[in-house]
LOLUMDREN-982550 format. One record per residue: residue in one letter; x, y negated, z of N, C-alpha, C in turn. Coordinates in pm, 1 decimal, always signed. Each point is the difference from the previous one (the first is absolute). Layout:
<kolpas>
r	n_c1	n_c2	n_c3	ca_c1	ca_c2	ca_c3	c_c1	c_c2	c_c3
a	X	Y	Z	X	Y	Z	X	Y	Z;
...
</kolpas>
This chain:
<kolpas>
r	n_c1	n_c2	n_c3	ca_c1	ca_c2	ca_c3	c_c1	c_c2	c_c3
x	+1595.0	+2106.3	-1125.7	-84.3	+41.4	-111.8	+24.7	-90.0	-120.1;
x	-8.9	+67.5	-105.0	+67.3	-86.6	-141.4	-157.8	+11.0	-42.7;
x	+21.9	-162.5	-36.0	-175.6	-47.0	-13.4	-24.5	-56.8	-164.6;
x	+109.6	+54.9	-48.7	+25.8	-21.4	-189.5	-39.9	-120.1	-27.7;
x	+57.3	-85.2	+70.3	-1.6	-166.6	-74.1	+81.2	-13.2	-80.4;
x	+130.9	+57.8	-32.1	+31.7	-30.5	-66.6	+5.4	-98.7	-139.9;
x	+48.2	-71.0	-37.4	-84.7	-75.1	-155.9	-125.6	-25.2	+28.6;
x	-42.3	-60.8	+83.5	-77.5	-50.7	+43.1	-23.0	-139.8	+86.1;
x	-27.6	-110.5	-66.0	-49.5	-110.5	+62.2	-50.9	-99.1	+72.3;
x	+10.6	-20.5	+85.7	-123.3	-67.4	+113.8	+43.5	-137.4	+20.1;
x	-90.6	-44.8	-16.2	-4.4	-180.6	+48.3	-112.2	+3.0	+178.0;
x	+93.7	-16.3	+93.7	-78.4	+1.2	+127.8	+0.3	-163.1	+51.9;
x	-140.0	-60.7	+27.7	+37.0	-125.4	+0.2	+13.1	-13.5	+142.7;
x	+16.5	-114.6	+27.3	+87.1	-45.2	+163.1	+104.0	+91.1	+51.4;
x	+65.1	+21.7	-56.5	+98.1	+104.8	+16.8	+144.6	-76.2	+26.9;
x	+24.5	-123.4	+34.3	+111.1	-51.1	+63.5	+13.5	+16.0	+115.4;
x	-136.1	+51.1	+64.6	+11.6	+22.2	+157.4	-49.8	+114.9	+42.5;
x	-13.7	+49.3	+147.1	-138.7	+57.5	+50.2	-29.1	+138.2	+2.8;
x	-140.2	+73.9	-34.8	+39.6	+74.9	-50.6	-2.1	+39.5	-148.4;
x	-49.4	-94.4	-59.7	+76.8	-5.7	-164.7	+132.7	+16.3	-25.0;
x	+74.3	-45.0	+90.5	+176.1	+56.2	-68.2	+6.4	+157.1	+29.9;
x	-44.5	+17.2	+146.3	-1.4	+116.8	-5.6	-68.2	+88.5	-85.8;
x	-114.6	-10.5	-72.6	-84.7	+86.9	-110.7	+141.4	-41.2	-62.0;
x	+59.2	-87.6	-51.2	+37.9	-0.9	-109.7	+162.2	+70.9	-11.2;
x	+30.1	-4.6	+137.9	+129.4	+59.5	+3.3	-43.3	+190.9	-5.2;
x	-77.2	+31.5	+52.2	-32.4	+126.6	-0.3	-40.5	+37.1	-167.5;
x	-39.6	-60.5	-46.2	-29.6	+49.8	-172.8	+166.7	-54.9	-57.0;
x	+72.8	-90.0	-0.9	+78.0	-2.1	-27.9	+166.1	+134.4	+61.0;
x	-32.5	+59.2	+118.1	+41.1	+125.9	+22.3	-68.5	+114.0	-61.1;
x	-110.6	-41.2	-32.4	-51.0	+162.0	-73.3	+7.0	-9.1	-172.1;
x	+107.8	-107.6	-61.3	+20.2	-10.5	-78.3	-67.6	-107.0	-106.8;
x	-82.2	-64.6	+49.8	-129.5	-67.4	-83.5	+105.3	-161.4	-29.0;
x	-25.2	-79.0	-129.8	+46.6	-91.0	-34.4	-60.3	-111.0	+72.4;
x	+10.7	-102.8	+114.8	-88.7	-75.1	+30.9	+12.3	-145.6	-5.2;
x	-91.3	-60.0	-9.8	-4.6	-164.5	-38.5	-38.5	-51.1	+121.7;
x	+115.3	-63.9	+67.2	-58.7	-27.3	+151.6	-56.7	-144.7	+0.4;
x	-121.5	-49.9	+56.2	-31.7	-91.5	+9.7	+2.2	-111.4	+107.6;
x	-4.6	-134.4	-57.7	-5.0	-76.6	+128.3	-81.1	-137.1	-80.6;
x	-60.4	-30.5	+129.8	-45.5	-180.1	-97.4	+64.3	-87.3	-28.9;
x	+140.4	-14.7	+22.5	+93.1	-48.1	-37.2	+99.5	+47.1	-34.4;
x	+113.9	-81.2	-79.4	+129.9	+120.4	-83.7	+71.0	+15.6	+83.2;
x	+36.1	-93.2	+134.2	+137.9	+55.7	+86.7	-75.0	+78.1	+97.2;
x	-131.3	+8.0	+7.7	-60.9	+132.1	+91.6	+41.6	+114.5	-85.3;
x	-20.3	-8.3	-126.3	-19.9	+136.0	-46.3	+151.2	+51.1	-44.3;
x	+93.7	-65.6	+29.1	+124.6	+21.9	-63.5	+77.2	+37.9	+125.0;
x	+15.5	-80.2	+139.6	+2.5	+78.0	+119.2	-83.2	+114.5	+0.4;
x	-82.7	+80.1	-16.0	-42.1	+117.8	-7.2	+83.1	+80.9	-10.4;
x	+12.8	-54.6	-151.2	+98.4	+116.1	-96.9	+88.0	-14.0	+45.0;
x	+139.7	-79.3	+80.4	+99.4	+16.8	+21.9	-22.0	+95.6	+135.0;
x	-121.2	-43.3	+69.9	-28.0	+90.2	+105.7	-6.1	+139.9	+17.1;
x	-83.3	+29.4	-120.9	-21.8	+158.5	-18.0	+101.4	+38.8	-98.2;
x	+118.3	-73.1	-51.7	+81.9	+62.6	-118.1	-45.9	+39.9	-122.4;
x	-128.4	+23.4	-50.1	-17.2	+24.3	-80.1	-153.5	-115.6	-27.6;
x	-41.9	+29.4	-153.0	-112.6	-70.6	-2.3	+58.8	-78.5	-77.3;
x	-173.2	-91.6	-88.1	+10.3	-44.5	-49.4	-71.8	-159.9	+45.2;
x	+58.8	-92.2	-11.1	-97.2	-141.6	+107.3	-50.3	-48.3	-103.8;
x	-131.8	-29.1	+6.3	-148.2	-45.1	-22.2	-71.8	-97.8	+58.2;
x	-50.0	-114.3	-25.9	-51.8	-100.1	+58.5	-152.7	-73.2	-38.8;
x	-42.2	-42.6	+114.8	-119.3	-76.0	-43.7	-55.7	+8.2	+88.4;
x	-108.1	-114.5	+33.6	-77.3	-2.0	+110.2	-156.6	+19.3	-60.7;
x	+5.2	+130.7	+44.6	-135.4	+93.6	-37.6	-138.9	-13.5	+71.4;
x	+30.3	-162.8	+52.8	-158.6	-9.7	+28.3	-49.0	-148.0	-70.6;
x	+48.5	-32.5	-114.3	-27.2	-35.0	-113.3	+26.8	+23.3	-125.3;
x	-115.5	-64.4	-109.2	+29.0	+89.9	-105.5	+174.3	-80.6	-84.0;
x	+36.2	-97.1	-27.7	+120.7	+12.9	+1.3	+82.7	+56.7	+45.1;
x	+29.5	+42.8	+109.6	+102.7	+99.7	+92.5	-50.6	+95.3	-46.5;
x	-70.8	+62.1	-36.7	-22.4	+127.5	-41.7	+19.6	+7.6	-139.6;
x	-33.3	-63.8	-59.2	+67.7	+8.3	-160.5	+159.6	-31.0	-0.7;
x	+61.0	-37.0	+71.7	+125.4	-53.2	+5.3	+67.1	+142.6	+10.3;
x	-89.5	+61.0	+113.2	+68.4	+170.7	-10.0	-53.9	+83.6	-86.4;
x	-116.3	+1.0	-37.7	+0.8	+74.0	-97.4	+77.2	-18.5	-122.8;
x	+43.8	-135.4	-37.2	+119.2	-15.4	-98.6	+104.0	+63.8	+25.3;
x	+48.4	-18.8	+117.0	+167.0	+68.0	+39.6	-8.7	+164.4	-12.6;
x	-184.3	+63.6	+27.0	+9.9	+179.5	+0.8	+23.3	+54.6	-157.7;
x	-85.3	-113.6	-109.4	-8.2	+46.8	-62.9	+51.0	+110.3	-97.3;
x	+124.3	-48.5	+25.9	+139.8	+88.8	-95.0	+56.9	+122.9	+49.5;
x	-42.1	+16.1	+157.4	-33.5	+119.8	+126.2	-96.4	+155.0	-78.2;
x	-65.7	+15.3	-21.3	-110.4	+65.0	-78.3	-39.9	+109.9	+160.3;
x	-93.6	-132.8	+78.8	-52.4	+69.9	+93.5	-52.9	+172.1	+18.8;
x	+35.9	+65.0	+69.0	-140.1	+84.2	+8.6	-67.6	+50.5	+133.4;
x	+54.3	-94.3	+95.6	-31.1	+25.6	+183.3	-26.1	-147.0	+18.3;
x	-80.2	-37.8	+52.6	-30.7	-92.2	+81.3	-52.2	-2.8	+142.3;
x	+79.3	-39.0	+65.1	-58.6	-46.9	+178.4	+34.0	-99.3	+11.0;
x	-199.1	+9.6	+55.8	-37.3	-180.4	+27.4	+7.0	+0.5	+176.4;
x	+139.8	-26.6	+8.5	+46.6	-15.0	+142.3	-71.5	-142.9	+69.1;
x	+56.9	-111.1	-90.2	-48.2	-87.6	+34.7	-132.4	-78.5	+79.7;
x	+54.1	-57.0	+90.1	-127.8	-24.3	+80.1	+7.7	-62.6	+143.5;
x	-108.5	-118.0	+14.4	+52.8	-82.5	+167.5	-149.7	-6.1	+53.4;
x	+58.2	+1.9	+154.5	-105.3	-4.2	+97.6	+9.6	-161.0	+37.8;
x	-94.3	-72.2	-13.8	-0.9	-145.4	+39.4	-106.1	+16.9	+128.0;
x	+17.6	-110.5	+101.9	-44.6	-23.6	+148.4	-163.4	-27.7	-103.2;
x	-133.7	+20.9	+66.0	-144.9	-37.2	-34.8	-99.3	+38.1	+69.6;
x	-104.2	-54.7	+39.9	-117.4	+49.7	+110.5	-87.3	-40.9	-77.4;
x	-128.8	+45.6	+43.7	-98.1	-24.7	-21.8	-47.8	-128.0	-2.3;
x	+88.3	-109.4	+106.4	-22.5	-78.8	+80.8	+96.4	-129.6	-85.2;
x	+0.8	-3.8	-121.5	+129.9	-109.4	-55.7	-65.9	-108.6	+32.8;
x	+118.5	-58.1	+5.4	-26.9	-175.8	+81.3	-10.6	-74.9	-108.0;
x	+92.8	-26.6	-96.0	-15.9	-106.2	-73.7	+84.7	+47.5	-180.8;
x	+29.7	+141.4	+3.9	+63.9	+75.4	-111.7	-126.7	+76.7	-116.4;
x	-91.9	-54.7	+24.0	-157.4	+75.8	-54.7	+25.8	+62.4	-80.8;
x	+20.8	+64.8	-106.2	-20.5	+130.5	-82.0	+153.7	-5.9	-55.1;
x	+115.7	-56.1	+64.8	+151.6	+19.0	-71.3	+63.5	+92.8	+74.6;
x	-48.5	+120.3	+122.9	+70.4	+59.8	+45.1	-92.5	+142.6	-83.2;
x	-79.7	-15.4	-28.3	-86.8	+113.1	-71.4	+67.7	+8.0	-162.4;
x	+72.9	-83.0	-20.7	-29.1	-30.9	-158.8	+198.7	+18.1	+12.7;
x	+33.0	-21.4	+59.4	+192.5	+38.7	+35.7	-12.2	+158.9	+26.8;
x	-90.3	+34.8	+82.1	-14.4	+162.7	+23.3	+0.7	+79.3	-92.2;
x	-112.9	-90.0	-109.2	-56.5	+125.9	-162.6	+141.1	-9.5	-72.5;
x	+36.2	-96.6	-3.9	+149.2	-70.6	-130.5	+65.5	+111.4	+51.9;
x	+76.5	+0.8	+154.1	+143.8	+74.2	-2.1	-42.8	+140.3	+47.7;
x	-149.8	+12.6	-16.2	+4.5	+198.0	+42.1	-108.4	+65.1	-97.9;
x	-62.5	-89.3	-99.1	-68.2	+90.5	-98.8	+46.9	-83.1	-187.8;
x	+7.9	-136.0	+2.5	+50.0	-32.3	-142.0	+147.1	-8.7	-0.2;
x	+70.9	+41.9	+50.6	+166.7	-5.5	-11.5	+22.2	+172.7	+1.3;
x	-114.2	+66.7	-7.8	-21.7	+104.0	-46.7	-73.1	+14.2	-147.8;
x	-93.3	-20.9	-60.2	-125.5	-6.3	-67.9	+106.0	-100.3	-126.9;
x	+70.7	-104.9	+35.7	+37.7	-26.9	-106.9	+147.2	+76.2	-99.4;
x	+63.4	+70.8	+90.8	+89.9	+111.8	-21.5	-47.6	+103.2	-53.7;
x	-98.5	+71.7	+19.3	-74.5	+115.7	-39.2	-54.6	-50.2	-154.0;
x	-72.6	-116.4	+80.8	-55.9	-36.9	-192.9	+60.6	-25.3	-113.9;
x	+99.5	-36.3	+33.8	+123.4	+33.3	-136.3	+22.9	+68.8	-5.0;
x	+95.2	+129.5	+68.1	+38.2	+74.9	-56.1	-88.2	+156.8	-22.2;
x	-105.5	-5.3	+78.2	-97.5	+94.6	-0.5	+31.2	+52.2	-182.7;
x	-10.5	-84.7	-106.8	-45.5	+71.4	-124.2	+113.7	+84.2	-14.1;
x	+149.9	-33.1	+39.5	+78.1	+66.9	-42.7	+59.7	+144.4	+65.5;
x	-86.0	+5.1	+172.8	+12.0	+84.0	+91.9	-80.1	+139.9	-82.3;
x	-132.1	-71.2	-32.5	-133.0	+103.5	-97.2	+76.5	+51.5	-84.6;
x	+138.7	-45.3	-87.7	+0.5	+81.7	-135.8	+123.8	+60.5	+78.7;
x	+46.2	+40.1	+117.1	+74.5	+77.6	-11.9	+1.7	+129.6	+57.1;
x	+134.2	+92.1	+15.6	-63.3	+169.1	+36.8	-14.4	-41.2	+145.5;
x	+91.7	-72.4	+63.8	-13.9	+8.8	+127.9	+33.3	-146.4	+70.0;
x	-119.0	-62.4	+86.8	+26.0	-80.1	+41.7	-38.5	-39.3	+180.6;
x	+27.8	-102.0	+69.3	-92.3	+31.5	+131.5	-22.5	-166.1	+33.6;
x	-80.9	+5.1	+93.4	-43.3	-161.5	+53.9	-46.7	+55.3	+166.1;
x	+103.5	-40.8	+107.3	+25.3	+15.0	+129.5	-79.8	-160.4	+29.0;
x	-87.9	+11.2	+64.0	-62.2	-142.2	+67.8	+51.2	+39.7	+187.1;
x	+47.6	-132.8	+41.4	-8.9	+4.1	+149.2	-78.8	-68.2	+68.7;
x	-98.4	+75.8	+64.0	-79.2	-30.2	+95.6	+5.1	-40.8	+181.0;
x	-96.8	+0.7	+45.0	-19.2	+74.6	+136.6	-140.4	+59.6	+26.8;
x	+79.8	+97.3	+146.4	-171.1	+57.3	+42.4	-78.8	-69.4	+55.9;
x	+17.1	-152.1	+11.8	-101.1	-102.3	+16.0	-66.3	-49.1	-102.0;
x	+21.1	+70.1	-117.3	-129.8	-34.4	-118.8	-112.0	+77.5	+47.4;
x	-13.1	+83.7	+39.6	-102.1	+106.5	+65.4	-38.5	+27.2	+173.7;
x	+105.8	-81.8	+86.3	-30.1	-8.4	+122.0	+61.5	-124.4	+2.4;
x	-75.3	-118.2	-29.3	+77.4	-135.0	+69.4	+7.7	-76.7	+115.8;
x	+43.4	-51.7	+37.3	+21.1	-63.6	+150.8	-50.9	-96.2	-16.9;
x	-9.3	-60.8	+176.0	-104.6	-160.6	-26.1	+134.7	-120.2	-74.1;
x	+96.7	+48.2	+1.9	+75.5	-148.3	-20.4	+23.1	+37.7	-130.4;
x	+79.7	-127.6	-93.0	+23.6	-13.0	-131.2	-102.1	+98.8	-76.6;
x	-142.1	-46.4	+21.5	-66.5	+29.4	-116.4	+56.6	-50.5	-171.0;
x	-11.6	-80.5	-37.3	+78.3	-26.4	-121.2	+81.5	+109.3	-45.5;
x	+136.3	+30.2	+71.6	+68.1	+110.6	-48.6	-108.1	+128.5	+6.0;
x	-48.9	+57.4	+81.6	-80.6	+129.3	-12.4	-109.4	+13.4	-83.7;
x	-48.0	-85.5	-91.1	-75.2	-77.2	-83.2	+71.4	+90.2	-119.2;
x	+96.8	-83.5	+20.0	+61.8	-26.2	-155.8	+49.2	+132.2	-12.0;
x	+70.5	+54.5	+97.7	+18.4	+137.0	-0.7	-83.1	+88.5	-55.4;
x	-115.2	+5.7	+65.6	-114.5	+110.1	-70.8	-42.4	-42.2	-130.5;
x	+17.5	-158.2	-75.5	-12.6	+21.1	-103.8	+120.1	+51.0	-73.0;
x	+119.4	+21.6	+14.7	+76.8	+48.2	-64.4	-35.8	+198.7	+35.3;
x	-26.6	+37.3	+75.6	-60.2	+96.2	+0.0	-73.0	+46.3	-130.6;
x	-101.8	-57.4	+25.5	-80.5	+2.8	-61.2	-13.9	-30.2	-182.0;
x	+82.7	-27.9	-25.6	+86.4	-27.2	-78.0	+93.9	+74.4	-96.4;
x	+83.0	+81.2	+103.2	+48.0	+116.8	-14.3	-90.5	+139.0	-44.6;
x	-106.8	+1.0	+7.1	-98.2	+71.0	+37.9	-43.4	+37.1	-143.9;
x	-50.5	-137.4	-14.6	-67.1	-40.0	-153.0	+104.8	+48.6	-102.8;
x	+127.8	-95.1	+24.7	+140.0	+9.9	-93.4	-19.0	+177.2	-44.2;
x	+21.0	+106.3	+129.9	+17.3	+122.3	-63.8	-115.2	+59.3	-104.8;
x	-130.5	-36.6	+25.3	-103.6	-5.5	-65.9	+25.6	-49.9	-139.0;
x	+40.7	-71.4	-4.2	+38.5	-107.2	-136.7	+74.2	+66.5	-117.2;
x	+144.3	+61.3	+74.5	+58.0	+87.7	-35.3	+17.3	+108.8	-62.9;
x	-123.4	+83.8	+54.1	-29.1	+105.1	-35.6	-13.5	+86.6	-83.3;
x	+123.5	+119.5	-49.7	+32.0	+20.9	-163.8	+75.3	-23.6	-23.0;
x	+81.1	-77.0	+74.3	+154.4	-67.3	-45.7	+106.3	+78.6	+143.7;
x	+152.4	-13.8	-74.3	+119.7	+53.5	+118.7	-12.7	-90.8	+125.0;
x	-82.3	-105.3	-18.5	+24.8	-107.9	+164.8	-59.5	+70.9	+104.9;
x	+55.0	+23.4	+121.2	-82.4	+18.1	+125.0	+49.3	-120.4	+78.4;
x	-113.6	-5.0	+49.1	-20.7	-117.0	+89.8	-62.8	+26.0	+147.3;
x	+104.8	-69.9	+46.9	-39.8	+31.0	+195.7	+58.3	-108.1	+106.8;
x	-83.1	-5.2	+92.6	+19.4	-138.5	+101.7	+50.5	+98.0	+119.7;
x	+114.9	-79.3	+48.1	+84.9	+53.3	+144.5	-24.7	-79.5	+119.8;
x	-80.5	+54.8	+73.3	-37.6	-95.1	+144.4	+53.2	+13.3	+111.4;
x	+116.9	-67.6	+15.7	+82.3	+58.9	+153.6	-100.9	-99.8	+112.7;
x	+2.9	+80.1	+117.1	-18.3	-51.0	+108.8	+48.3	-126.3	+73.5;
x	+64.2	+76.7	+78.8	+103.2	-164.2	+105.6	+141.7	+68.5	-48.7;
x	+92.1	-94.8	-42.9	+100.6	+31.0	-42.6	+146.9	-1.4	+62.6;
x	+74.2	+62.1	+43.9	+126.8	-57.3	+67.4	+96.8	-109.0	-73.7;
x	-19.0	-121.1	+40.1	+47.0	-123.3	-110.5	+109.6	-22.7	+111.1;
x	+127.9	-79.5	-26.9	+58.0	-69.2	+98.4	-132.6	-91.7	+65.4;
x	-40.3	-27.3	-27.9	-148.1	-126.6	+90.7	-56.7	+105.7	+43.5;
x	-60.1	+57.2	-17.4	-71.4	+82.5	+104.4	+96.0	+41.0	+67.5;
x	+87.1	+70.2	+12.5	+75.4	+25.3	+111.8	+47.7	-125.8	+112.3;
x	+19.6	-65.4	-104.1	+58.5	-143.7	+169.6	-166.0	-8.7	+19.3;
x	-86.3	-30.5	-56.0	-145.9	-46.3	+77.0	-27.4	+102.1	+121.1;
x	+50.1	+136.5	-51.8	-98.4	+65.9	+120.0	+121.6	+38.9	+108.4;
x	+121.0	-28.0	+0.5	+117.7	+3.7	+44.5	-25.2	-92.6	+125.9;
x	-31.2	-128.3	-71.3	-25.7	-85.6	+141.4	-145.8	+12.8	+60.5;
x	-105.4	+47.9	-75.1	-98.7	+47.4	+102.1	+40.5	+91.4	+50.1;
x	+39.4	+105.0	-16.8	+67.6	+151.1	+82.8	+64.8	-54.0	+126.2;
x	+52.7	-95.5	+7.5	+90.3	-87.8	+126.2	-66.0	-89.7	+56.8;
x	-118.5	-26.1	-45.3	-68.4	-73.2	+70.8	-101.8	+95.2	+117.9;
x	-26.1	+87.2	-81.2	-109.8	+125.0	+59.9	+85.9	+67.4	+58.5;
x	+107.3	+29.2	+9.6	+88.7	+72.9	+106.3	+7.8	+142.3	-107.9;
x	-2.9	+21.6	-113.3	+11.1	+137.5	-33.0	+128.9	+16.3	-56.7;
x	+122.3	-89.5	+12.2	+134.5	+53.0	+17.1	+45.4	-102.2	-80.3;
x	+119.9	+46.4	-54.3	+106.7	-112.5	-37.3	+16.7	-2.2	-115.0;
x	-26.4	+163.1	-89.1	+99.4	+26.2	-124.6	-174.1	+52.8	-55.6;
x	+59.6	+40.1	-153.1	-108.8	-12.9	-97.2	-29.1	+131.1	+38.3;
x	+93.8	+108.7	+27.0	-26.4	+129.5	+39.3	-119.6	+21.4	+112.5;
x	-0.3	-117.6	+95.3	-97.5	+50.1	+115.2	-100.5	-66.5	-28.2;
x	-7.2	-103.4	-74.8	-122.7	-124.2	-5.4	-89.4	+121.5	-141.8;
x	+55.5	+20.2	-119.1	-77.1	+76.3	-67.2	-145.1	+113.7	+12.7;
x	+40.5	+39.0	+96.4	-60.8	+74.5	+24.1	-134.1	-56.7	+103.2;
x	+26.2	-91.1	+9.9	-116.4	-95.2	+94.1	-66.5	-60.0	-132.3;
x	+52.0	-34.4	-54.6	-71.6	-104.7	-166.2	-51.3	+126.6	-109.3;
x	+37.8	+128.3	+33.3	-87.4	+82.2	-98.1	-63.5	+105.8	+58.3;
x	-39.0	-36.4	+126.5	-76.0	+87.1	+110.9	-144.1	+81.6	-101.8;
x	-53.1	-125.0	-100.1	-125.8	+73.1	-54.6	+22.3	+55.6	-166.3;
x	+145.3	+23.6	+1.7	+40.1	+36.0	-166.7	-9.5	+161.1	+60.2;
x	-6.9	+103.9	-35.6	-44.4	+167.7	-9.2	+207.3	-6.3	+7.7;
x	+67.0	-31.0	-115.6	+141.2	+28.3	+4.3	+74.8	-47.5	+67.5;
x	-42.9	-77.9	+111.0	+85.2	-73.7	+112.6	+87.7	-111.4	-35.2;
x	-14.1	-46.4	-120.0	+115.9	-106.8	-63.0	-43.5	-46.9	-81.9;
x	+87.7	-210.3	-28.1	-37.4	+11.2	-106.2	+13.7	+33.1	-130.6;
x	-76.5	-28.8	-104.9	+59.6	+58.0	-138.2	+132.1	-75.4	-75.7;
x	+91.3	+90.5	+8.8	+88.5	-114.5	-96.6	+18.8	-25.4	-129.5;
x	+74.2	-84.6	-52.8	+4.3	-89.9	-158.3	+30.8	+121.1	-59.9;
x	+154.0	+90.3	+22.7	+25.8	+41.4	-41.0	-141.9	+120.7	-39.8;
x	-36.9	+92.8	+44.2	-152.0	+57.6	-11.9	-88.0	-27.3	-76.3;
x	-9.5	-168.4	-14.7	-140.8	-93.0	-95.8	+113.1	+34.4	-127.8;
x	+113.7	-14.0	-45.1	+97.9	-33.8	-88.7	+13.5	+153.9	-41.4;
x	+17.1	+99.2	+48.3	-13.3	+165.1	-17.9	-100.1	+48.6	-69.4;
x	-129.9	-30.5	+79.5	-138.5	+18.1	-82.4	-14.4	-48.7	-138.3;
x	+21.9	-148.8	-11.7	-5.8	-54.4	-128.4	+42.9	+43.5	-121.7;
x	+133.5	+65.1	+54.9	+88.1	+36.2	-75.1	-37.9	+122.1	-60.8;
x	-55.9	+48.6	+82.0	-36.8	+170.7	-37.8	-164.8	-29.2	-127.0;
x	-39.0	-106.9	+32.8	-144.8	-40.1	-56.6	+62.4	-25.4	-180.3;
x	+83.9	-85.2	+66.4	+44.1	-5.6	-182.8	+79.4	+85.0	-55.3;
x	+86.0	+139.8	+7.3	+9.9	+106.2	-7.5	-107.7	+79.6	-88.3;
x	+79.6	+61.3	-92.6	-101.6	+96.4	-76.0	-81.8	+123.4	+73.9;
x	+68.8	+4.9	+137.5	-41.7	+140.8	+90.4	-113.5	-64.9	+63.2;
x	-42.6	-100.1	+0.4	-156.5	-114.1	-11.8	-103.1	-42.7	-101.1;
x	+19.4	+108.1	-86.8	-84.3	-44.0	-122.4	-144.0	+51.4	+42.6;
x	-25.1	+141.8	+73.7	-138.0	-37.7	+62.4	-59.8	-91.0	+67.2;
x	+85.6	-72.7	+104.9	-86.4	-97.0	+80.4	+27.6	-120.8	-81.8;
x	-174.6	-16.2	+20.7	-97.3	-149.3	-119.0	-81.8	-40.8	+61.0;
x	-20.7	-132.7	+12.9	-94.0	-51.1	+96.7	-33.8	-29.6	+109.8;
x	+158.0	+30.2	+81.8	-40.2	-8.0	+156.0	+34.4	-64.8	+64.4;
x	-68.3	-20.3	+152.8	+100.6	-102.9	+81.7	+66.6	+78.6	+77.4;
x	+76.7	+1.1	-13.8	+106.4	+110.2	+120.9	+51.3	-86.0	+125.3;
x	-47.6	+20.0	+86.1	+1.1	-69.6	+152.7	+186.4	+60.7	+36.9;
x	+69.7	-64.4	+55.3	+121.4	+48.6	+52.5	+24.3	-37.2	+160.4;
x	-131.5	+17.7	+128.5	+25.6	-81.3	+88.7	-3.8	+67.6	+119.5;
x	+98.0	+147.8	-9.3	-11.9	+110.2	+132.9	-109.3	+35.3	+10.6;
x	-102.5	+33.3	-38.3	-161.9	+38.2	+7.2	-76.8	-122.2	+117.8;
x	+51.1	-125.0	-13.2	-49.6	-48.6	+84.2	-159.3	-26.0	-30.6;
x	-26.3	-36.2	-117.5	-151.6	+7.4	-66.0	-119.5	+101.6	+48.7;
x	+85.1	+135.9	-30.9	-51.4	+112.9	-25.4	-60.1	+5.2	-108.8;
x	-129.1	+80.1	-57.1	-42.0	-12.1	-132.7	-127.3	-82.0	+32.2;
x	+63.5	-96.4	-153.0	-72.1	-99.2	-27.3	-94.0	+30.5	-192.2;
x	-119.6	-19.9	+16.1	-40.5	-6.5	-137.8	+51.5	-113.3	-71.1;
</kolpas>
């Protein structure tokens, strides 16, 4: 499907790895100009030699220097897509020993202001144009979170939430704005993690037989892959997406089911 990116822009941040290269290699096949990012310049320049195309972008976007550092390098870019790929899960319990409010306060930096300070610049110039988009990445643990790494599921739903407001904000102008919440993801790490539990539990050898034991309670029998989270996105910032505004779009085999 030709998704008319053409002449069209996107700065996707964390995009030296993950599934940010992949969003970014998939808009860069559907024609879109992209500014690949990394927090550093030989991250973001291996990218680009990685994916062949692209443009490398740098800064470490969970301060406000690193983030002005890239917004200097986009400037001359004349954005009009943004995905806020970027984003880390740090180890945190309820239960911190001796880290008191720095695993809460590392959570907000790299999953809601390494967003919030990207948007807030260029937001005025997204408003004056015909067509623009702002892709936030989430998870469906902003809305169903687990007992571990509160901090990240925290910070998550405020970027949610966030997103929420943003389209609100908007309103009247070409920006649509929408948050993408994949589930459990097929990462190289998840696969060796549940690879060697699968062999520990006796449910076989290869990813083919163990899978299906690790997504026993997903409705689609599998898990979701990058490529899929990187498809969706793509289609979000696409003009054939100018109705959907405001939403969180869950991507996690119906494992949720419907959630308000």
């Amino acid at each position: 499907m030709d998704l008319a990116l053409q002449n069209r822009t996107a700065l996707v941040t964390g995009s030296h790895r993950g599934t940010g290269q992949i969003i970014a290699a998939t808009l860069l096949q559907q024609g879109a100009r992209v500014l690949v990012h990394g927090l550093r310049q030989e991250q973001a320049e291996a990218a680009v030699a990685e994916l062949g195309h692209g443009i490398a972008v740098w800064g470490d976007i969970t301060t406000l220097e690193g983030s002005q550092a890239l917004l200097d390098q986009c400037a001359e870019y004349g954005i009009d897509i943004l995905v806020n790929n970027f984003g880390a899960a740090g180890p945190s319990t309820w239960a911190q020993d001796d880290t008191g409010d720095q695993a809460w306060l590392d959570a907000y930096q790299k999953n809601v202001l390494s967003a919030q300070r990207i948007i807030d610049h260029i937001l005025p110039r997204l408003s004056s144009l015909s067509f623009a988009r702002i892709i936030n990445l989430g998870t469906v643990g902003s809305t169903r979170p687990g007992a571990n790494m509160p901090a990240y599921y925290a910070a998550k739903g405020a970027l949610a939430n966030m997103t929420i407001g943003l389209s609100r904000q908007v309103a009247g102008t070409a920006v649509r704005v929408n948050l993408v919440s994949p589930g459990l993801i097929l990462t190289p790490e998840v696969e060796q993690q549940y690879l060697k539990l699968g062999i520990k539990k006796g449910w076989g050898t290869t990813w083919e037989e163990i899978e299906p034991h690790v997504a026993k309670d997903i409705p689609i029998g599998r898990i979701t892959r990058r490529e899929e989270v990187a498809a969706l996105v793509a289609f979000l910032c696409s003009p054939l997406a100018d109705a959907i505004h405001g939403q969180n779009i869950r991507i996690d085999g119906g494992q949720l089911g419907i959630v308000s």
